[in-house]
C-alpha positions as a Markdown table, in Angstrom:
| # | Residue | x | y | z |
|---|---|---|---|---|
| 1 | Unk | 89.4 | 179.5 | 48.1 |
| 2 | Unk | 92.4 | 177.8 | 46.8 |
| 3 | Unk | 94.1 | 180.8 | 45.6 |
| 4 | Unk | 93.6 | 182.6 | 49.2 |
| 5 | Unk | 94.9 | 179.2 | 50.7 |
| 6 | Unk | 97.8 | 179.5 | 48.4 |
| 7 | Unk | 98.3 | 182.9 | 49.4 |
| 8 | Unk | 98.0 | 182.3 | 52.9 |
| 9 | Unk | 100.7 | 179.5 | 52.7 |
| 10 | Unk | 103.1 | 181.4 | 51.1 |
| 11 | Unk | 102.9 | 184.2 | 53.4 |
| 12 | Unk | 103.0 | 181.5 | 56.2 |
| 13 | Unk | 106.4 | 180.1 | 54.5 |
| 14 | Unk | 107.7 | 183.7 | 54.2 |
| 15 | Unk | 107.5 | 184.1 | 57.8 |
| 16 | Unk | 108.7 | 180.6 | 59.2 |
| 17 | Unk | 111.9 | 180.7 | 56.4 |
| 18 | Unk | 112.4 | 185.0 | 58.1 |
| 19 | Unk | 115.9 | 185.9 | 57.9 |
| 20 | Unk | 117.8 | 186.1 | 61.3 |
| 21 | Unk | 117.5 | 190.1 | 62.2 |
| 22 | Unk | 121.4 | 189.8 | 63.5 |
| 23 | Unk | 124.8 | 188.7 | 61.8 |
| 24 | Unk | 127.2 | 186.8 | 63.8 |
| 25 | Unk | 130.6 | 187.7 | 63.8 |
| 26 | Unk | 131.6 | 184.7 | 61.5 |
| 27 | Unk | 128.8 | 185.6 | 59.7 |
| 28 | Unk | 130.2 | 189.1 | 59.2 |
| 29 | Unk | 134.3 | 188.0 | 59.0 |
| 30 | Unk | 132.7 | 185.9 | 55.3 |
| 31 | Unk | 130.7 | 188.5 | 54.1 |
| 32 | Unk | 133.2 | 191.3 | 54.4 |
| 33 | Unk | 136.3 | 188.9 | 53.6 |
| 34 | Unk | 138.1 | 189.3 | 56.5 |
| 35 | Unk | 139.6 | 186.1 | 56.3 |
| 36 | Unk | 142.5 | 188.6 | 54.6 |
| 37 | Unk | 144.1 | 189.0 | 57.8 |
| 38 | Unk | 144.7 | 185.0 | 57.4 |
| 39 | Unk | 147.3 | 185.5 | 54.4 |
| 40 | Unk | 149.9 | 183.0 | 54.3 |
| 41 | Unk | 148.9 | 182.3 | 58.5 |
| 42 | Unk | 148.3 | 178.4 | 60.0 |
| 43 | Unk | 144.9 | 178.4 | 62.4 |
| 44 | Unk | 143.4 | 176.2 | 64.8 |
| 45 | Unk | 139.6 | 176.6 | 65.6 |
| 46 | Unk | 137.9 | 176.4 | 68.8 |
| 47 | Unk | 134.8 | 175.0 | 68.2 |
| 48 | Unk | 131.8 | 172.9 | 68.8 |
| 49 | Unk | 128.2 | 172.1 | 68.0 |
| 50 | Unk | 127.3 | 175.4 | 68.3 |
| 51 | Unk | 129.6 | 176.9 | 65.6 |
| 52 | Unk | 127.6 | 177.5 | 63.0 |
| 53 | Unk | 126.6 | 181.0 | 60.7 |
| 54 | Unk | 123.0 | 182.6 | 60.9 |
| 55 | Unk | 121.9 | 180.1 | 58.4 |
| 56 | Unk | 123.5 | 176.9 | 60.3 |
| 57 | Unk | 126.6 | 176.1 | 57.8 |
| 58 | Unk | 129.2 | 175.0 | 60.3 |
| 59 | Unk | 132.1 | 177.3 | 61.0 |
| 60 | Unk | 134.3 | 174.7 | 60.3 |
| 61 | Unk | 133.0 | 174.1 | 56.7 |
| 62 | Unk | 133.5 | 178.2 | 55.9 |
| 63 | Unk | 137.0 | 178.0 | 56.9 |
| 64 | Unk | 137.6 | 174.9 | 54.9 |
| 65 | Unk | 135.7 | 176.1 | 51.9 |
| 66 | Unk | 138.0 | 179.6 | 52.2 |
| 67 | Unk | 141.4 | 178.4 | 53.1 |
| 68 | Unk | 143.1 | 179.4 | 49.4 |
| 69 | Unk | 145.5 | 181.7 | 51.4 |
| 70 | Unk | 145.2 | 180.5 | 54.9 |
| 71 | Unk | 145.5 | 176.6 | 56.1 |
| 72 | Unk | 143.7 | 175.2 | 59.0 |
| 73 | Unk | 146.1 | 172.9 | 61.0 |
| 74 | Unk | 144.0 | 171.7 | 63.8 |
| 75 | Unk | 140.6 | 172.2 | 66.3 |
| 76 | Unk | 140.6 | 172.4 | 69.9 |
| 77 | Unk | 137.6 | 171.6 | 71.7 |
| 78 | Unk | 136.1 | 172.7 | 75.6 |
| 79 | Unk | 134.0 | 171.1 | 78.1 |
| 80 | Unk | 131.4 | 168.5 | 76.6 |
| 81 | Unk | 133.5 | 168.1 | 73.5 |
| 82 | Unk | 133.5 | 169.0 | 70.1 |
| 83 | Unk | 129.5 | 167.9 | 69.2 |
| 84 | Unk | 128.5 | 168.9 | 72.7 |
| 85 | Unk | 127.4 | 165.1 | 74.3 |
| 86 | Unk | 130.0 | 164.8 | 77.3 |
| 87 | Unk | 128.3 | 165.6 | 80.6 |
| 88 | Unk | 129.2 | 168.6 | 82.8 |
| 89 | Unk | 132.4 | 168.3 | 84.3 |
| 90 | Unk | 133.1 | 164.9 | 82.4 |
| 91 | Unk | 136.7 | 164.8 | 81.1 |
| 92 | Unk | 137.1 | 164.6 | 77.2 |
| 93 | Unk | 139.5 | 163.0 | 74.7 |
| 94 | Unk | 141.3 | 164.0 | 71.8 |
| 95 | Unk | 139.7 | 163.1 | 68.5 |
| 96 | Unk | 139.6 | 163.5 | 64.8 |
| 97 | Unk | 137.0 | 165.8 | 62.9 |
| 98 | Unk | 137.3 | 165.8 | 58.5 |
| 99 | Unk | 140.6 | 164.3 | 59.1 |
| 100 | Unk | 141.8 | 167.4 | 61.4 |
| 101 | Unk | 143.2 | 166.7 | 65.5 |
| 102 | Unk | 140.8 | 167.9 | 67.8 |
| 103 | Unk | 142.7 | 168.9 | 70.9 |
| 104 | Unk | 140.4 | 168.5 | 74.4 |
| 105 | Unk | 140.9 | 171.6 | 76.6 |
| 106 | Unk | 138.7 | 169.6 | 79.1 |
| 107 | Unk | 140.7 | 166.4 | 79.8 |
| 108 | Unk | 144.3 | 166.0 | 80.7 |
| 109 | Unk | 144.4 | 170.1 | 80.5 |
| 110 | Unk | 142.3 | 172.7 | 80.4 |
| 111 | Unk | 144.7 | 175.3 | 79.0 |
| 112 | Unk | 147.0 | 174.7 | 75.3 |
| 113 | Unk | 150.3 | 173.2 | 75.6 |
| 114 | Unk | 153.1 | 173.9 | 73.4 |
| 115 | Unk | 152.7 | 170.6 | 71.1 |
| 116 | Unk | 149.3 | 172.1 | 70.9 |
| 117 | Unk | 150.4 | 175.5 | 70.0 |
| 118 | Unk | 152.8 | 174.0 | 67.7 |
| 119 | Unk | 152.8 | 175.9 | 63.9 |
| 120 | Unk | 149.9 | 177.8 | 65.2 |
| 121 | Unk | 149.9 | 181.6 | 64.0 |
| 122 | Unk | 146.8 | 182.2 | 65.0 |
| 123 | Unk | 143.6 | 181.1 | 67.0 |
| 124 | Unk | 140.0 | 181.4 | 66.0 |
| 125 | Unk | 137.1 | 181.3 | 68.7 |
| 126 | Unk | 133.5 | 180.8 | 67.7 |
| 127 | Unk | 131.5 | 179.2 | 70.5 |
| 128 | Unk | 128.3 | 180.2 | 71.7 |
| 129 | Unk | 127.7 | 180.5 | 75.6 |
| 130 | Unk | 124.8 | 181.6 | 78.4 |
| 131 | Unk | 126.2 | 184.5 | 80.0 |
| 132 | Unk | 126.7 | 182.6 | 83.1 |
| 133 | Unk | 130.3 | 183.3 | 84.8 |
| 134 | Unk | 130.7 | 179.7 | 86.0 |
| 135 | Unk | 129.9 | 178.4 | 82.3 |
| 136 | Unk | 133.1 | 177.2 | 81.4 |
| 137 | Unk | 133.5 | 178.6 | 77.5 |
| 138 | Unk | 134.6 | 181.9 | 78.8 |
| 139 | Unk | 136.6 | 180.2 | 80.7 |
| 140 | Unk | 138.7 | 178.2 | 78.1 |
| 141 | Unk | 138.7 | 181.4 | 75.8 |
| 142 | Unk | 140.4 | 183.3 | 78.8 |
| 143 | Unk | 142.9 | 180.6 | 79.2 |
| 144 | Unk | 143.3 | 180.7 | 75.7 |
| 145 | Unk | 144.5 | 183.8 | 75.4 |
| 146 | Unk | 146.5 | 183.5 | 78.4 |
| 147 | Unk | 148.9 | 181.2 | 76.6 |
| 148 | Unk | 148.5 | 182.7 | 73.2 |
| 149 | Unk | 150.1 | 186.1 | 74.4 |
| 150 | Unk | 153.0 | 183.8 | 75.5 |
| 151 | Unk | 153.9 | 182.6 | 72.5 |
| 152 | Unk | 152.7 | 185.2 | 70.6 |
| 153 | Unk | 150.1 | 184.3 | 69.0 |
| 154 | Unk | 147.3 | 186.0 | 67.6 |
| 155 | Unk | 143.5 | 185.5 | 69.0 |
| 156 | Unk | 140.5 | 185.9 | 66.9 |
| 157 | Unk | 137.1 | 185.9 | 68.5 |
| 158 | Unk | 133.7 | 186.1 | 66.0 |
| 159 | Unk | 131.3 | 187.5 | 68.4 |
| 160 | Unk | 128.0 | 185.5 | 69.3 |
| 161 | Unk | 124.9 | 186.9 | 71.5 |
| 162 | Unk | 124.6 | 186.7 | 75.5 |
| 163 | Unk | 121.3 | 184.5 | 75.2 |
| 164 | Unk | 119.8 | 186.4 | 78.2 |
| 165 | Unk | 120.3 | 189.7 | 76.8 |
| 166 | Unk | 123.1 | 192.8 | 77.6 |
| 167 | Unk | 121.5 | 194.1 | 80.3 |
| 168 | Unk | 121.0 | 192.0 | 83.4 |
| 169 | Unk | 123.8 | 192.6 | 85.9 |
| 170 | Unk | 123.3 | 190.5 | 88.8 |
| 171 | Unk | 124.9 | 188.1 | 90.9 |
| 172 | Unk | 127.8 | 188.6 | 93.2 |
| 173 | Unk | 131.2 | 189.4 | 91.8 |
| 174 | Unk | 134.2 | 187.0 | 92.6 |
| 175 | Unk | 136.7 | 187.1 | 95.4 |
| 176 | Unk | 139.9 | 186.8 | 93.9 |
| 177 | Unk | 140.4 | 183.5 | 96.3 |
| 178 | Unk | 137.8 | 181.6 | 94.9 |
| 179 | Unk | 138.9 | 182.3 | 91.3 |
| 180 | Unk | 138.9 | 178.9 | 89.1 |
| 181 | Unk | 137.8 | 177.3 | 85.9 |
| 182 | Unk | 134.3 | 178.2 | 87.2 |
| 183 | Unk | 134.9 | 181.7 | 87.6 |
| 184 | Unk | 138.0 | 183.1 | 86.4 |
| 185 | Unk | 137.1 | 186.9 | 85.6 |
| 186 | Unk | 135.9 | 189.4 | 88.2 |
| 187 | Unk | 132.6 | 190.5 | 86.8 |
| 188 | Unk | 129.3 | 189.9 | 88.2 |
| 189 | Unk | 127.4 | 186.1 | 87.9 |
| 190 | Unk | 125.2 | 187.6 | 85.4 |
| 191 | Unk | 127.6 | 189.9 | 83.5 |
| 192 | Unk | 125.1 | 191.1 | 80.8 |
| 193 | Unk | 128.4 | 191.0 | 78.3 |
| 194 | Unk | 129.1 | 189.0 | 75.0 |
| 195 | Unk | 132.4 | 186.9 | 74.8 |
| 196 | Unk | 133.6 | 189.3 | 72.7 |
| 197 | Unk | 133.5 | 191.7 | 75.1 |
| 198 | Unk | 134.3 | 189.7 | 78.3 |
| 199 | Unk | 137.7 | 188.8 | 76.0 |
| 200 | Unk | 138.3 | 192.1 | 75.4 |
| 201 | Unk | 138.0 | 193.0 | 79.3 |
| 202 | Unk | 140.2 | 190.2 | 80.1 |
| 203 | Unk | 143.0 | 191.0 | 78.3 |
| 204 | Unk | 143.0 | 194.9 | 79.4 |
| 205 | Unk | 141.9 | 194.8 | 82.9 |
| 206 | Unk | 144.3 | 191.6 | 83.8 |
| 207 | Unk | 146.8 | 192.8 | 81.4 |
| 208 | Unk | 147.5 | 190.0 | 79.7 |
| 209 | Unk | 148.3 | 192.1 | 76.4 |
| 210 | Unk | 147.2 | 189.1 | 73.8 |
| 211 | Unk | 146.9 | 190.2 | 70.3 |
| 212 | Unk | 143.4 | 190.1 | 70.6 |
| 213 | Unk | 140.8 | 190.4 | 67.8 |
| 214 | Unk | 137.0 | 190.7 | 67.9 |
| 215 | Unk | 134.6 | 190.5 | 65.2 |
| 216 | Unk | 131.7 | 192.3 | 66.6 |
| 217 | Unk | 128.1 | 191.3 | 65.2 |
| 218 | Unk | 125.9 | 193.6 | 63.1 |
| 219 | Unk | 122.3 | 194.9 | 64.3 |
| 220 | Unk | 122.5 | 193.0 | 68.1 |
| 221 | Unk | 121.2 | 195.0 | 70.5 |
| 222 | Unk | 121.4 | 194.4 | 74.0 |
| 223 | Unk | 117.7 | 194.0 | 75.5 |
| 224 | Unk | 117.7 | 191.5 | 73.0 |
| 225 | Unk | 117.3 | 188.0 | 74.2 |
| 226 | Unk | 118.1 | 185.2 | 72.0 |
| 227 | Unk | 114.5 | 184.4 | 70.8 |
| 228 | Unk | 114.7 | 188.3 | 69.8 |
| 229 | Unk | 117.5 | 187.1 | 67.4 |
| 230 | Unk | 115.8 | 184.9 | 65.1 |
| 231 | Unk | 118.7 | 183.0 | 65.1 |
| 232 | Unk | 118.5 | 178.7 | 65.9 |
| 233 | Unk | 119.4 | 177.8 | 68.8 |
| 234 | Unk | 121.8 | 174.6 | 69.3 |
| 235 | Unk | 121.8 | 173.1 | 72.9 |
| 236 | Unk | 125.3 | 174.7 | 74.2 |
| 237 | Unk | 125.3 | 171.6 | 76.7 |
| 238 | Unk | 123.3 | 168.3 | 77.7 |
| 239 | Unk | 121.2 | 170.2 | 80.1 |
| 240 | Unk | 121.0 | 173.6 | 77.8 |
| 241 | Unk | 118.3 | 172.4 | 75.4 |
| 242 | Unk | 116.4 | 175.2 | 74.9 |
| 243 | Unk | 117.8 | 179.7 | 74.5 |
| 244 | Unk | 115.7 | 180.3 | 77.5 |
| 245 | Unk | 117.3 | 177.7 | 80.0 |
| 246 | Unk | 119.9 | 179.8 | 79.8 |
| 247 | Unk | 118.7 | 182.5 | 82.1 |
| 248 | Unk | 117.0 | 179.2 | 84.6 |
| 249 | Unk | 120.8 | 178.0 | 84.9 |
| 250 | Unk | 121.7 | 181.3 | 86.5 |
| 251 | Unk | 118.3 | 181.3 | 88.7 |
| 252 | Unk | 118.6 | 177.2 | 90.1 |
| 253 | Unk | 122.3 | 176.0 | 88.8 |
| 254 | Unk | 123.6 | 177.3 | 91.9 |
| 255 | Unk | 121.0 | 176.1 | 94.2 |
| 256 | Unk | 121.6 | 172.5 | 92.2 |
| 257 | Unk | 125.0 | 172.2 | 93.4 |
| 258 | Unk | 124.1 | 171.0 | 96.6 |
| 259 | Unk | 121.8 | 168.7 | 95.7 |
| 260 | Unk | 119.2 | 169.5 | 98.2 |
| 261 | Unk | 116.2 | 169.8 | 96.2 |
| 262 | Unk | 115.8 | 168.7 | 92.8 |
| 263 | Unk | 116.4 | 172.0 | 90.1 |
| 264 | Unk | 115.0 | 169.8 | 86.9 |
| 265 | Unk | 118.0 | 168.0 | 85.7 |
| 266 | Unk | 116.7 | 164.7 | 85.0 |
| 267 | Unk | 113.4 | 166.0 | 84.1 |
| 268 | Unk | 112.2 | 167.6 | 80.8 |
| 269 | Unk | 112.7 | 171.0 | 82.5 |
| 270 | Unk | 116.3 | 171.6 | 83.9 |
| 271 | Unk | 116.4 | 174.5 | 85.5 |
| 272 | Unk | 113.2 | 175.8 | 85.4 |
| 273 | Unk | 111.6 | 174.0 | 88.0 |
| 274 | Unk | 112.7 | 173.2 | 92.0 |
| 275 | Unk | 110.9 | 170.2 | 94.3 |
| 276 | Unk | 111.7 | 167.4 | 96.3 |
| 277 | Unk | 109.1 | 164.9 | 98.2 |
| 278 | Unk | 109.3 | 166.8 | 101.6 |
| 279 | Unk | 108.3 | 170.5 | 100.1 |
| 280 | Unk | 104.8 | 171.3 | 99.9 |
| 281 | Unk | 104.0 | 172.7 | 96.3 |
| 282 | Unk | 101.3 | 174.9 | 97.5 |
| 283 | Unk | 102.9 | 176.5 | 100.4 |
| 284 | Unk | 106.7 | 177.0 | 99.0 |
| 285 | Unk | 104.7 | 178.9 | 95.7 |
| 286 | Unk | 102.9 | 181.3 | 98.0 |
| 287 | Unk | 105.8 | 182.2 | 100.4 |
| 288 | Unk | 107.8 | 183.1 | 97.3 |
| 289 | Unk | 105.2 | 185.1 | 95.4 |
| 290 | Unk | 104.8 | 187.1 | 98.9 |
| 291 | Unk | 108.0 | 188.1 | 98.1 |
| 292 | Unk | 107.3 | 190.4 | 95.1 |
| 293 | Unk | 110.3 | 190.0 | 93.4 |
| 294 | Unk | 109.8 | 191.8 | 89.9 |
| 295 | Unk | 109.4 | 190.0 | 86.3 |
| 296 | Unk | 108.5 | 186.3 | 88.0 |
| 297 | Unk | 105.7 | 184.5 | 89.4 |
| 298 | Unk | 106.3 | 180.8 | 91.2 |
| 299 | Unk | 103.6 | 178.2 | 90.0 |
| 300 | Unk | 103.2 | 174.9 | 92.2 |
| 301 | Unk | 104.6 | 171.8 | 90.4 |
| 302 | Unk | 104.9 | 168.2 | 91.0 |
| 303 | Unk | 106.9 | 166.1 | 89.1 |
| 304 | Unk | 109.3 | 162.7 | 89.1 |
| 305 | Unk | 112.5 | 162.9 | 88.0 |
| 306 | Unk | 114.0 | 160.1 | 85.5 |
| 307 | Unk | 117.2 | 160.3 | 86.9 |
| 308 | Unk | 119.8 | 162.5 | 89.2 |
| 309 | Unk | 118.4 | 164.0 | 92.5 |
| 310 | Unk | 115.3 | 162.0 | 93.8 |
| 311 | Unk | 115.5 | 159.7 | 90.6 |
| 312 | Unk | 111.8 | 158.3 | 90.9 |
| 313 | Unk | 110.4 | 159.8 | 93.5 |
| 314 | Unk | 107.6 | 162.1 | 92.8 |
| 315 | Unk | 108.8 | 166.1 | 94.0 |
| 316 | Unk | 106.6 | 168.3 | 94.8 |
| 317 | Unk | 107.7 | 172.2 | 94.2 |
| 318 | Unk | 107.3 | 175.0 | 91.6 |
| 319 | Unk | 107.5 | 175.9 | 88.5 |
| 320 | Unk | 109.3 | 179.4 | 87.7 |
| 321 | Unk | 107.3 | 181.8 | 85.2 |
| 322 | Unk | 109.2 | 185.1 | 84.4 |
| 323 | Unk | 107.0 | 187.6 | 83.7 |
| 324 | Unk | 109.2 | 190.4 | 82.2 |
| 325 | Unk | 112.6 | 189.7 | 80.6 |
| 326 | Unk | 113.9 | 193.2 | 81.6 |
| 327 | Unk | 113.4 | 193.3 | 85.1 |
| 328 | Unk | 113.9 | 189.7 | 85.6 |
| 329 | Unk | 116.8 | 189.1 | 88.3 |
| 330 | Unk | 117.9 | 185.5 | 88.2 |
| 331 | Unk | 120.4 | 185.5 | 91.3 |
| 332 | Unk | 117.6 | 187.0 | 93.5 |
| 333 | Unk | 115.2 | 184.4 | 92.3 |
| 334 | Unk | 117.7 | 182.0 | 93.1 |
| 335 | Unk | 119.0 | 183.2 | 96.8 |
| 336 | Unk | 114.9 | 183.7 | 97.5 |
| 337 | Unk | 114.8 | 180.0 | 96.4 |
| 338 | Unk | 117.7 | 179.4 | 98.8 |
| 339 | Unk | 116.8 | 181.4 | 101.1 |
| 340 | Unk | 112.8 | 180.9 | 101.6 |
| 341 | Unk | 113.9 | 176.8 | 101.8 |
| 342 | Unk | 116.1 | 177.5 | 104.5 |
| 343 | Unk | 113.1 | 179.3 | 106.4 |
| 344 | Unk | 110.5 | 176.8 | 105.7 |
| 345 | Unk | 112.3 | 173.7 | 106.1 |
| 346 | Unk | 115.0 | 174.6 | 108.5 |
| 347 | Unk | 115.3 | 171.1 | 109.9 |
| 348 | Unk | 115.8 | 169.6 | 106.7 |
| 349 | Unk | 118.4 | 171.6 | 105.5 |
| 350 | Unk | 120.4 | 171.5 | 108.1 |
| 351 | Unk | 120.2 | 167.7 | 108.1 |
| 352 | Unk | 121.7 | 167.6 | 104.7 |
| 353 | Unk | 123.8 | 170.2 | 104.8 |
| 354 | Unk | 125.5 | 168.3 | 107.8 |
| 355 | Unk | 125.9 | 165.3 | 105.7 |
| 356 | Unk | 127.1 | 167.1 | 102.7 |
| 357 | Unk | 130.3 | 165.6 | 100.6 |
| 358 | Unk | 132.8 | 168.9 | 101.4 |
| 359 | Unk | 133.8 | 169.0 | 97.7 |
| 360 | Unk | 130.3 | 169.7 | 96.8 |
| 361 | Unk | 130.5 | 172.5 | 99.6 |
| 362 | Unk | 133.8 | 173.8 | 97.5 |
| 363 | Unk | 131.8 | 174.0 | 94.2 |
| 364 | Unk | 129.0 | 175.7 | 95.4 |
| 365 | Unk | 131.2 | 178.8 | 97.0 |
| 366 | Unk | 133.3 | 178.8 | 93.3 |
| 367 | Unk | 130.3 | 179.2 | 91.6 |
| 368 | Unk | 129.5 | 182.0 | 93.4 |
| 369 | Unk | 132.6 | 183.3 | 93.8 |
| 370 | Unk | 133.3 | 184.0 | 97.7 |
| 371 | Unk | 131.9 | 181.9 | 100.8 |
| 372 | Unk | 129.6 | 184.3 | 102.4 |
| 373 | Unk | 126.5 | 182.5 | 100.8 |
| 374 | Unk | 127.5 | 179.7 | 101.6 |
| 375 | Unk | 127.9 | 181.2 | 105.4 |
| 376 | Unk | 124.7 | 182.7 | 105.5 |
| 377 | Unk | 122.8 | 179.5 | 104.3 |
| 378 | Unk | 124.5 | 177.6 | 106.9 |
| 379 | Unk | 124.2 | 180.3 | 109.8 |
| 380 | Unk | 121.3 | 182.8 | 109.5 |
| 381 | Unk | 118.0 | 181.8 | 110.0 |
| 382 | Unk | 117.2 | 184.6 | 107.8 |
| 383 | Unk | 119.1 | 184.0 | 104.7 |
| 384 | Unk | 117.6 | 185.2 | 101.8 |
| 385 | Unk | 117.8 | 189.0 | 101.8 |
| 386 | Unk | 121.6 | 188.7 | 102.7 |
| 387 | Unk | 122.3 | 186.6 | 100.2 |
| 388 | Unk | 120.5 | 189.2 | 97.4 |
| 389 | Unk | 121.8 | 192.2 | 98.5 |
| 390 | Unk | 125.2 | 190.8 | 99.1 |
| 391 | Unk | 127.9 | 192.7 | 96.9 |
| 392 | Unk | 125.0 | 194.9 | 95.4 |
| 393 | Unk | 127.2 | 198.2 | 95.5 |
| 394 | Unk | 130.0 | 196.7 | 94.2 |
| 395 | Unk | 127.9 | 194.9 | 91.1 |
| 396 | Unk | 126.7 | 198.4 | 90.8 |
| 397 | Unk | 129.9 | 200.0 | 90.3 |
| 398 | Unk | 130.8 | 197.6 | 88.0 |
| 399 | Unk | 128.0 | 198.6 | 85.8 |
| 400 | Unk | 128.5 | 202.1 | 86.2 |
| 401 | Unk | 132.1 | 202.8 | 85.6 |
| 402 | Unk | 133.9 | 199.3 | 84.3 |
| 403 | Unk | 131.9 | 197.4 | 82.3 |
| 404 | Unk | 130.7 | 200.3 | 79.8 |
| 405 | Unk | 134.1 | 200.5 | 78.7 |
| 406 | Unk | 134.1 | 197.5 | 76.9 |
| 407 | Unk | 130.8 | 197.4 | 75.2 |
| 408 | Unk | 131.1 | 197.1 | 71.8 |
| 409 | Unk | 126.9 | 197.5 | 70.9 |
């Protein structure tokens, strides 16, 4: 008995201590030695919590540990700071990390200066993100390299996973008048890219002609979601605690910027659940699931937030339950959430959109990139199958004839 026990356990340990199935880029720029291309070059890093190899060594500690023919001069840091504890839009200081200046790209700017840039050569990138086109990673990277091909600079991005896999397309595309830190590239709200490749389409199809690198991974596919990797997941964010809530942010995280219903921040489930005290669980669930939208069911929930919308009161709603990762759409589970609110409760919406602070009104049409939603929430009674299709031919083409061009898996 003890030697099947023993057996058992060390097929158990075998299986828990499974090597990832996928290699980063960083992992893949150390193991080939491509930190060559460094010779006799000064870098800066952008980094945070989330830069670490397949087997969680810090990016920062394997460029360190490397530097014989390369020296790293300084770090530059996005949104929610170098270890990732600064709340969403919350501006953050310059620091000090191993006795190296950590420049914020989300406090007094968002984009490198030229004391920033100063000695640089060239720029490393190796951040995970959600494949989310307000999340505002891409968004620093694209700046980035803006001001790099300036100055002449080099760019070096080590490619990471899109957490909700390669495939999903959905979402409208932006309207090049709503185009900001929270959506600065013209590709759909889910884009179903990696930052590799959104960098790579931002510097040829906005000509910005940066000497761009990318490391691409090894053995990522792209119906792979990030559970599929074997890799660990580090919370990107505050409210990203888990590789999954990833593809919630893109089904509530628009619907949250209005604040009309609570979407789980402040709960142990951001994202992934939607309530407030005047919805009735039972009856918002079964008007959704009539619906039929593929890969998802809607489960009633009640719950009380700790803090943030209805802080203490207890929200009735539902829970979302995706059903099949590959035909899982999270913009139309989030305009049917819209838009099936907006039917049922018609009063109530009205009442708050009335009341509602105008620069919360000018987030939510950047995040989704063009004021018609926003229009049709207000003005149709019907909303929610105007809000899904909206842009669906053009999202299409995208898929069909723009974004296959840069796809490096």
């Amino acid at each position: 008995m003890k030697k099947l026990f023993f057996i058992f356990f060390i097929f158990l340990s075998s299986f828990l201590l499974a090597e990832p199935k996928i290699d980063l880029g960083v992992d893949v720029f150390f193991k080939e030695k491509r930190q060559g291309i460094l010779k006799n070059k000064k870098i800066a890093l952008i980094i945070n919590q989330t830069s670490i190899d397949k087997n969680l060594k810090p990016t920062l500690d394997l460029f360190l540990e490397n530097a014989k023919e390369y020296e790293v001069i300084k770090l530059f840091s996005p949104e929610h700071g170098i270890s990732g504890i600064n709340y969403a839009g919350e501006n953050v200081n310059n620091s000090k990390l191993k006795n190296l200046k950590v420049f914020s790209l989300h406090g007094k700017t968002r984009r490198p200066t030229d004391e920033m840039l100063k000695d640089v050569d060239v720029i490393v990138y190796d951040i995970q993100e959600i494949g989310c086109r307000p999340y505002t990673y891409a968004s620093t990277l694209y700046y980035v390299i803006e001001e790099a091909a300036k100055r002449k600079i080099k760019v070096i991005v080590l490619d990471r996973p899109n957490p909700i896999n390669g495939i999903i397309t959905d979402g409208p595309m932006l309207d090049e008048k709503f185009r900001s830190f929270l959506g600065y590239v013209n590709v759909p709200y889910c884009h179903g890219m990696t930052i590799g490749e959104l960098a790579i389409f931002f510097n040829t199809e906005y000509k910005i002609n940066c000497k761009l690198e990318v490391i691409p991974m090894k053995n990522w596919k792209r119906e792979m979601n990030f559970e599929d990797t074997g890799l660990t997941w580090i919370p990107t964010s505050p409210n990203i605690p888990e590789a999954n809530t990833s593809v919630f942010c893109a089904s509530t995280g628009i619907l949250g910027e209005l604040e009309l219903v609570s979407i789980g921040i402040g709960y142990t489930l951001p994202f992934k659940i939607v309530g407030a005290p005047w919805i009735n669980a039972e009856d918002f669930a079964d008007n959704l699931n009539k619906q039929n939208l593929p890969g998802v069911k809607f489960f009633p929930f009640h719950f009380r937030p700790f803090y943030g919308a209805y802080k203490n009161q207890d929200c009735s709603g539902v829970k979302i339950v995706i059903l099949d990762n590959q035909k899982y759409r999270p913009l139309a589970v989030q305009y049917l959430l819209i838009g099936i609110l907006k039917s049922l409760y018609p009063e109530k919406i009205k009442e708050k959109l009335d009341k509602q602070d105008p620069q919360k009104i000018r987030t939510f049409k950047l995040v989704n990139g063009n004021d018609q939603i926003y229009d049709f929430l207000k003005n149709e009674k019907y909303a929610t199958w105007k809000m899904i299709n909206h842009d669906e031919e053009k999202v299409k083409e995208f898929s069909k004839n723009i974004k296959k061009k840069y796809l490096l898996y």
